[in-house]
C-alpha atoms as one frame of an Amber mdcrd trajectory, in Angstrom:
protein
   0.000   0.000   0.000   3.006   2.601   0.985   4.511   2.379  -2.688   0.664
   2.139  -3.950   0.711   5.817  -1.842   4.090   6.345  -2.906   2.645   6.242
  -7.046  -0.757   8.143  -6.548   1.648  11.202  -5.136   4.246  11.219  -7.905
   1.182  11.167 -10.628  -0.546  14.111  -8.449   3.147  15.635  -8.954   2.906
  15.495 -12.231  -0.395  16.622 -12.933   0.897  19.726 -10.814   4.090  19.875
 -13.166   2.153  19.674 -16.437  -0.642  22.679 -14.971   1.994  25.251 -14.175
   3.674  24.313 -17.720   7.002  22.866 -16.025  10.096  21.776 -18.315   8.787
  19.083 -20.830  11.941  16.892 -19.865  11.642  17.083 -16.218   7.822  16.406
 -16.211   8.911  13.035 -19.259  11.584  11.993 -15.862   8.611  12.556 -13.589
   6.634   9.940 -15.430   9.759   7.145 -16.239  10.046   7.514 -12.254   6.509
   6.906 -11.575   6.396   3.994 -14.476   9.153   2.384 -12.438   7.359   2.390
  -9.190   4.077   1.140 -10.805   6.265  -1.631 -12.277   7.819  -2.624  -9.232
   4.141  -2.441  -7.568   3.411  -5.120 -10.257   6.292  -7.250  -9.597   5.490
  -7.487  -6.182   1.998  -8.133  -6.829   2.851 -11.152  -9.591   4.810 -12.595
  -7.244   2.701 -12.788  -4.364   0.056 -14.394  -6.823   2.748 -17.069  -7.861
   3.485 -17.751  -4.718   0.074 -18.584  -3.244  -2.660 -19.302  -6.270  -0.260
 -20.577  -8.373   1.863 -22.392  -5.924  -1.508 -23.949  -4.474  -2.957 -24.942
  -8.454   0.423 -26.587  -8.681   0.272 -28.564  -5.956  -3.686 -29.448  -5.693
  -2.968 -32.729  -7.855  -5.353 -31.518 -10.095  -4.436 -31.612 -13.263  -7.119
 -29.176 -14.225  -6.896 -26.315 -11.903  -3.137 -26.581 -12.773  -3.885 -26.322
 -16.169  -5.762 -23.416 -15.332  -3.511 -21.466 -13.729  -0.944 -21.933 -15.827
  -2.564 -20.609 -18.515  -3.805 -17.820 -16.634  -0.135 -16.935 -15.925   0.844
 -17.324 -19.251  -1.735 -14.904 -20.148  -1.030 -12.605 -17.498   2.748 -12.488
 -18.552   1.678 -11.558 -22.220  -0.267  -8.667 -21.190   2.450  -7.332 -18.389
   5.523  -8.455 -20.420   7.145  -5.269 -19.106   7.040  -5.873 -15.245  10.435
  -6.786 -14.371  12.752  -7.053 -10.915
């Protein structure tokens, strides 16, 4: 939640930034700094959901809800390709 907090005040920042007409190039740093932190929130998030629904799918024994799972991570890595470490 604190880097959740941390975000939602760097993209108020920036909305400030772009309203009083700041620098173009400071307010484009503004945003790869807030991209970064979203990113990381997504990280975080991915692997908390490996590590419990996942982790649990894999080891139900059920072939289908692992199935299921997996796919759903597969999918889920397509769409967020870009979340990294």
């Amino acid at each position: 939640m604190a880097r959740l907090k941390r975000v939602s005040g760097q993209v108020s920042g920036i909305q400030r930034m772009v309203e009083e007409d700041r620098y173009c190039v400071d307010v484009l740093l503004q945003v790869a700094a807030a991209e970064a932190a979203l990113d990381r929130v997504g990280h975080l998030v991915l692997g908390s959901h490996i590590e419990t629904c996942v982790a649990t799918a894999l080891e139900s024994g059920r072939p289908r809800d692992r199935k299921k799972k997996m796919d759903e991570l597969l999918d889920v890595f397509s769409k967020f390709g870009r979340v990294r470490p």
